[in-house]
C-alpha positions as CSV (number, residue, x, y, z in Angstrom):
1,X,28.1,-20.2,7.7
2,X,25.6,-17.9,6.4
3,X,27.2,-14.7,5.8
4,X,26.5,-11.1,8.0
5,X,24.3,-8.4,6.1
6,X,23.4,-5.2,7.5
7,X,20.0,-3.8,6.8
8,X,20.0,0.2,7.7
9,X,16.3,0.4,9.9
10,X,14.2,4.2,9.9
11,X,10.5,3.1,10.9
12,X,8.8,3.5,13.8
13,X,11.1,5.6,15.8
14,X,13.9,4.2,18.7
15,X,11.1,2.8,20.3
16,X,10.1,0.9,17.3
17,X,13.2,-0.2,16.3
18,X,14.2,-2.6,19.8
19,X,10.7,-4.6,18.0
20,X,12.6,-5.2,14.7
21,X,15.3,-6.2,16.5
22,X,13.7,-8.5,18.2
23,X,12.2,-9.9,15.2
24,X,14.9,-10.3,13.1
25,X,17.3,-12.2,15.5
26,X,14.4,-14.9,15.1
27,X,13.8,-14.8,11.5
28,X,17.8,-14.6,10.2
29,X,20.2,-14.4,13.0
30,X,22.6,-12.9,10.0
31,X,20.6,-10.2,9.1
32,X,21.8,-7.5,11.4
33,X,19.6,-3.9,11.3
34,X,21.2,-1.1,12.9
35,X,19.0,2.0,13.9
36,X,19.0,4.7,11.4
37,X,21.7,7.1,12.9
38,X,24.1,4.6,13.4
39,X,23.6,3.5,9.9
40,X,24.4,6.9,8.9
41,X,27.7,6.7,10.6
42,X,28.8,3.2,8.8
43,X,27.0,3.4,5.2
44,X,30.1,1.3,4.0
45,X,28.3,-1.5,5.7
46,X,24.6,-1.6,4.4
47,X,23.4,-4.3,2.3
48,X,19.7,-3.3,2.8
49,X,17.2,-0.4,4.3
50,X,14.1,-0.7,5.6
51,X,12.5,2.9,5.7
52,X,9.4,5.0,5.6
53,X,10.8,8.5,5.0
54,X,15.1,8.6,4.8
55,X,17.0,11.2,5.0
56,X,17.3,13.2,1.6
57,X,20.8,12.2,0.0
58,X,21.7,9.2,2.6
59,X,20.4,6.1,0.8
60,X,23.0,7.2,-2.0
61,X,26.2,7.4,0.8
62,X,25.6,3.6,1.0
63,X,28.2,2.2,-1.6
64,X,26.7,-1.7,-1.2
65,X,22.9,-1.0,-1.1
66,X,21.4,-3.4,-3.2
67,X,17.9,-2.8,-2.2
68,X,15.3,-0.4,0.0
69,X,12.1,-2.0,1.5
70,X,9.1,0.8,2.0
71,X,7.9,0.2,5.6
72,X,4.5,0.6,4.3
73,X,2.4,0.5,1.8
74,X,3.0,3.4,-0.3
75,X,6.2,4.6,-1.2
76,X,6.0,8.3,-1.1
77,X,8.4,9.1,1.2
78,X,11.1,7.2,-0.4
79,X,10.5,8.6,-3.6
80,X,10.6,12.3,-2.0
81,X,14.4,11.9,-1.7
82,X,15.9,13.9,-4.6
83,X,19.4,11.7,-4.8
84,X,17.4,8.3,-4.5
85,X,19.6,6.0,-6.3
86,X,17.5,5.2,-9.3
87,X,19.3,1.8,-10.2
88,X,18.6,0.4,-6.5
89,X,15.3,-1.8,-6.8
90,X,12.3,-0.3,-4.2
91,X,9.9,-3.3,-3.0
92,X,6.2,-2.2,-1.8
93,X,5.2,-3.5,1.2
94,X,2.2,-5.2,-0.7
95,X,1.9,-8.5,1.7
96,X,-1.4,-10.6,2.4
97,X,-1.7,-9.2,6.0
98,X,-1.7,-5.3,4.5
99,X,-4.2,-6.8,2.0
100,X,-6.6,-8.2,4.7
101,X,-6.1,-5.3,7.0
102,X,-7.3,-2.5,4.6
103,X,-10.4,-4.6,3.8
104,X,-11.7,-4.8,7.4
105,X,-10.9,-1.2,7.6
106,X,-12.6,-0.7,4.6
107,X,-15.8,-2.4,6.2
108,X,-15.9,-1.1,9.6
109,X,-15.6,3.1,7.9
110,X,-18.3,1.7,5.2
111,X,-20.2,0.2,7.5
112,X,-19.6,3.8,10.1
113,X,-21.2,5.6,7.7
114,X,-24.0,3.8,6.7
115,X,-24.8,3.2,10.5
116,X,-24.3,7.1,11.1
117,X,-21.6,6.2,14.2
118,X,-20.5,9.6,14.2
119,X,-23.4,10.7,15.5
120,X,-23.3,7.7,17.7
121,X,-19.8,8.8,19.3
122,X,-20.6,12.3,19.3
123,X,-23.7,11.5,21.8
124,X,-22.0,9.7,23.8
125,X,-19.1,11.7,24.5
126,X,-21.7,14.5,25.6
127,X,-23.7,11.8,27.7
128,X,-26.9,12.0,25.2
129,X,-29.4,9.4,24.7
130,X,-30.2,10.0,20.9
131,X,-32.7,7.8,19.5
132,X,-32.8,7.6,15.5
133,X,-33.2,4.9,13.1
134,X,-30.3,4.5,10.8
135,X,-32.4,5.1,7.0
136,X,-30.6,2.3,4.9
137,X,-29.0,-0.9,4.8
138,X,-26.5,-2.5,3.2
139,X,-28.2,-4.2,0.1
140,X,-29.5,-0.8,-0.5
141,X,-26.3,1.3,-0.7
142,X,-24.2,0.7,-3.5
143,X,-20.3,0.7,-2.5
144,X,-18.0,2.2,-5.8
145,X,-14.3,1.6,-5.3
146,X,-11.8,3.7,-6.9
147,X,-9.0,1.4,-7.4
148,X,-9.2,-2.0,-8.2
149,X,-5.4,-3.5,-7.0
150,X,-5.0,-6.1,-4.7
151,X,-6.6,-3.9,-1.4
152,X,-9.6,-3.2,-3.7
153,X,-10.4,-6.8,-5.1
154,X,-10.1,-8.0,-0.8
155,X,-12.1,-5.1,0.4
156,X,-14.9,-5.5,-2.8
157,X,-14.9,-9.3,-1.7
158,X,-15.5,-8.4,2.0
159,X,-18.2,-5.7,1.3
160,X,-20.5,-8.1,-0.7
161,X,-19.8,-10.6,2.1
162,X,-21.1,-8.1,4.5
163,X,-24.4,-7.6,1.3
164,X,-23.4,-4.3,-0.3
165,X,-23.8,-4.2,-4.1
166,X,-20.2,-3.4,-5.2
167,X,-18.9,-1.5,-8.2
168,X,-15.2,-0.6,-9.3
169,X,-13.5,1.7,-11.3
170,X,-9.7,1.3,-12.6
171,X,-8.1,2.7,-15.4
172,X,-8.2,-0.8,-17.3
173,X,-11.2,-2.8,-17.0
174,X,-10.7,-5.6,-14.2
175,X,-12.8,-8.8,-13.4
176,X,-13.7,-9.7,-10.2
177,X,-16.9,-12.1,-9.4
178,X,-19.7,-9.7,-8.8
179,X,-18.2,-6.6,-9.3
180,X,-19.2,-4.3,-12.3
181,X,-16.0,-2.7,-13.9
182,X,-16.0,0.6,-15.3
183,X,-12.8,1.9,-16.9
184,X,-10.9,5.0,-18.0
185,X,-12.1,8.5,-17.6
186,X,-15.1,8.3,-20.1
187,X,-16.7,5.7,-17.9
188,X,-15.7,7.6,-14.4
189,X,-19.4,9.9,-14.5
190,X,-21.5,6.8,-14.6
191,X,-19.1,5.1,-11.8
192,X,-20.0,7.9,-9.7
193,X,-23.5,8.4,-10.4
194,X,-24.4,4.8,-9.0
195,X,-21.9,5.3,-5.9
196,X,-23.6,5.7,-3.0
197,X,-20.8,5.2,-1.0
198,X,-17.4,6.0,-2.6
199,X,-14.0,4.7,-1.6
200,X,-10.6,5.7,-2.8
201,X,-7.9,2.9,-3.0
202,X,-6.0,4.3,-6.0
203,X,-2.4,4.7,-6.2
204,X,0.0,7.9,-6.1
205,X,0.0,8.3,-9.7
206,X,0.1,12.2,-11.4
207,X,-3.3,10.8,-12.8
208,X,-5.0,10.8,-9.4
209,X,-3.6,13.9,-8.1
210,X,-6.8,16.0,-6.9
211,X,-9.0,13.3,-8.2
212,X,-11.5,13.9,-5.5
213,X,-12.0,17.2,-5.9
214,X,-15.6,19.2,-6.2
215,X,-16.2,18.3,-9.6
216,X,-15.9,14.6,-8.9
217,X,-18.1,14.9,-5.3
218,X,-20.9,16.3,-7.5
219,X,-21.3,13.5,-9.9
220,X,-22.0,11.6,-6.4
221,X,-25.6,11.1,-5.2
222,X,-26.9,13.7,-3.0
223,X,-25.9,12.5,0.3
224,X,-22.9,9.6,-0.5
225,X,-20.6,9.1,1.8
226,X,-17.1,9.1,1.2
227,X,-13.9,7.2,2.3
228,X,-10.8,8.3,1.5
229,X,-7.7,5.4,2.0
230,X,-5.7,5.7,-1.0
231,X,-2.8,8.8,-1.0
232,X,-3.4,12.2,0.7
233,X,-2.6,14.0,-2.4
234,X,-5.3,12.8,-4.0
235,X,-8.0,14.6,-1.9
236,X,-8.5,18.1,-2.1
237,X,-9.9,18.7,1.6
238,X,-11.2,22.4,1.2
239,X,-13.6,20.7,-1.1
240,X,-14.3,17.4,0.8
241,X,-15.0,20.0,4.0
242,X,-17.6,22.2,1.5
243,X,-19.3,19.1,0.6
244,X,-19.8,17.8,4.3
245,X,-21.0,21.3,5.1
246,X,-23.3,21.6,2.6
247,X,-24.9,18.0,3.0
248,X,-23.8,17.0,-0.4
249,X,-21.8,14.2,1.5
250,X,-23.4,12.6,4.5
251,X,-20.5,11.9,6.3
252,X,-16.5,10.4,5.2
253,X,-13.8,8.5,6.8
254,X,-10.5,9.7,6.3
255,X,-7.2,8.6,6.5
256,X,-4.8,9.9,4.5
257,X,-4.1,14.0,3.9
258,X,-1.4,15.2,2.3
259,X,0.2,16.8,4.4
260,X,0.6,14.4,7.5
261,X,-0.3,14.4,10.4
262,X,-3.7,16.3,9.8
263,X,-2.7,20.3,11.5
264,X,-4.4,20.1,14.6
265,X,-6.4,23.5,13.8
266,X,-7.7,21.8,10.8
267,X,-11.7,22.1,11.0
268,X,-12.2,18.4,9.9
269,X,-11.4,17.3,13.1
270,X,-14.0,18.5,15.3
271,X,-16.7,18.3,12.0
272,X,-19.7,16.4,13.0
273,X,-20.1,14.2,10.0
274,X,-16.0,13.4,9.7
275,X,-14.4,10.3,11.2
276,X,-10.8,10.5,11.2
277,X,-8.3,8.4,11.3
278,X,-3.9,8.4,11.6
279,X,-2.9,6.6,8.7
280,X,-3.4,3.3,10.2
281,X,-6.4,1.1,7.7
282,X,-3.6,-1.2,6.0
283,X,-0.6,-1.1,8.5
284,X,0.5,-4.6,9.4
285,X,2.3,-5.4,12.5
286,X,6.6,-4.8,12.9
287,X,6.4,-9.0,13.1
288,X,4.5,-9.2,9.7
289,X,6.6,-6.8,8.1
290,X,9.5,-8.6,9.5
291,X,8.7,-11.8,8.0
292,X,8.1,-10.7,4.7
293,X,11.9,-8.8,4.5
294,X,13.8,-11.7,5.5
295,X,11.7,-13.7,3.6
296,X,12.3,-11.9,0.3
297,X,16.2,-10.8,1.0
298,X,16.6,-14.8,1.2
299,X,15.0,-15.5,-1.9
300,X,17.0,-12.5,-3.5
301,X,20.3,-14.0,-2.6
302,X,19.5,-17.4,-3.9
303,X,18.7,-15.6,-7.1
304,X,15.1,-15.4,-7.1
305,X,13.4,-11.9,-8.3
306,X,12.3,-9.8,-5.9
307,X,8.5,-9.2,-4.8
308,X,5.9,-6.2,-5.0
309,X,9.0,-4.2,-7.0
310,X,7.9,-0.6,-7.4
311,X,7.4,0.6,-11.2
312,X,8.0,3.8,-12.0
313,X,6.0,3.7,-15.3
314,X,3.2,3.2,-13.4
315,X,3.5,5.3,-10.4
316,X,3.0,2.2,-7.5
């Protein structure tokens, strides 16, 4: 008989948690999760946890923990908790459907901006007919991606499908078909310079804190667009908003902001050259995530290493 374990669940809310349920009593009938303030009552009990954003000091009140799956892609919120049990193992929830996710949301915000749909849903939402002629098109409008990782190889693979002449920039040199690598921070000015259309998809490292700031928008050509997908706390939004204002950026899609949600004073959301969006390019469905949990808690136990582990050497 295949033995009980008891996985401690705080993602998505009570009304997200019946889903998991549901899901795991089809993937591993054994594999019991219990909503997050139950969990807190038993810790004794826990094998596993599945979280976005725990409680500060509970993960370490569970005695038999023996590993924490993010909910998401990043891990952030785990990380936050000061008494996070350093020896417990942290797995990213880096799975193909995340992957393939973030690069069609990658194209539909590229392809937003270079279509000006804004201004599209902006007319239409005051009843307007307005006629204009979108200036470019696709082979004409060089995409640069920040971040070159799993999401940036799909979505640099589903821009040039789409014709857009795609560039990258890591902080090691990477090789993908097609894609010209620029590397490190003395390469990073000519990366921008050809980027008409910039996208973020770098980790949470203390290297890309701020990264797109003012001084990094101005080595863009007058008028790139911008989409931001990696972390929040890499943007500095004062100066994304000054750059919209001033024209310097045509228009950006955006994502992530640190904090979260975006304050619903916040000018950005009512600017006419801003799409934005709740966190939601890369986010695969509770079934997906599911899948992948039981799938690597069963390989765990039969003494295979565990997937997407998160390394704190490299931030991700």
């Amino acid at each position: 008989m295949t033995k009980r374990r008891v996985m401690a669940v705080k993602s998505g809310g009570y009304e997200g948690f019946a889903e998991w349920q549901a899901c795991f009593a089809e993937l591993d009938p054994a594999l019991v999760p219990l909503y997050w303030e139950e969990a807190l009552r038993r810790p004794a009990e826990i094998d596993y946890a599945l979280v976005w954003d725990p409680d500060p000091g509970q993960l370490a009140r569970m005695p038999k923990l023996r590993a924490i799956f993010g909910s998401g892609a990043g891990v952030d919120g785990i990380l936050a908790d000061p008494e996070l049990p350093r020896h417990i193992p942290i797995i990213r929830m880096a799975i193909p459907a995340a992957t393939q996710r973030m690069g069609e949301f990658c194209c539909w915000a590229v392809l937003s901006l270079l279509k000006d749909a804004r201004r599209m849903a902006i007319a239409q939402a005051g009843r307007r007919w307005d006629y204009f002629e979108p200036p470019h098109r696709a082979d004409l409008r060089t995409v640069g991606i920040m971040g070159l990782g799993t999401m940036g190889r799909r979505s640099a693979e589903m821009l040039q499908g789409i014709g857009f002449p795609v560039i990258g920039w890591s902080r090691r040199r990477k090789s993908i078909p097609g894609v010209q690598s620029y590397a490190g921070d003395a390469e990073l000015p000519a990366f921008l310079a050809r980027s008409d259309i910039l996208v973020c998809l770098l980790p949470a490292t203390p290297e890309t804190h701020h990264i797109i700031r003012a001084e990094t928008l101005a080595r863009l050509p007058w008028g790139a667009g911008y989409v931001g997908l990696g972390r929040g706390m890499q943007q500095k939004l004062g100066d994304i908003l000054a750059a919209l204002d001033t024209g310097r950026l045509s228009g950006a899609v955006l994502d992530v902001f640190e904090p979260e949600p975006l304050q619903p004073e916040h000018p950005l959301w009512g600017h006419p050259r801003a799409i934005i969006t709740a966190h939601v390019a890369s986010l695969p469905t509770r079934a997906e995530r599911a899948a992948f949990v039981a799938s690597a808690i069963a390989g765990f136990e039969r003494g295979e290493p565990l997937p997407n582990l998160f390394d704190p050497a490299r931030g991700y």
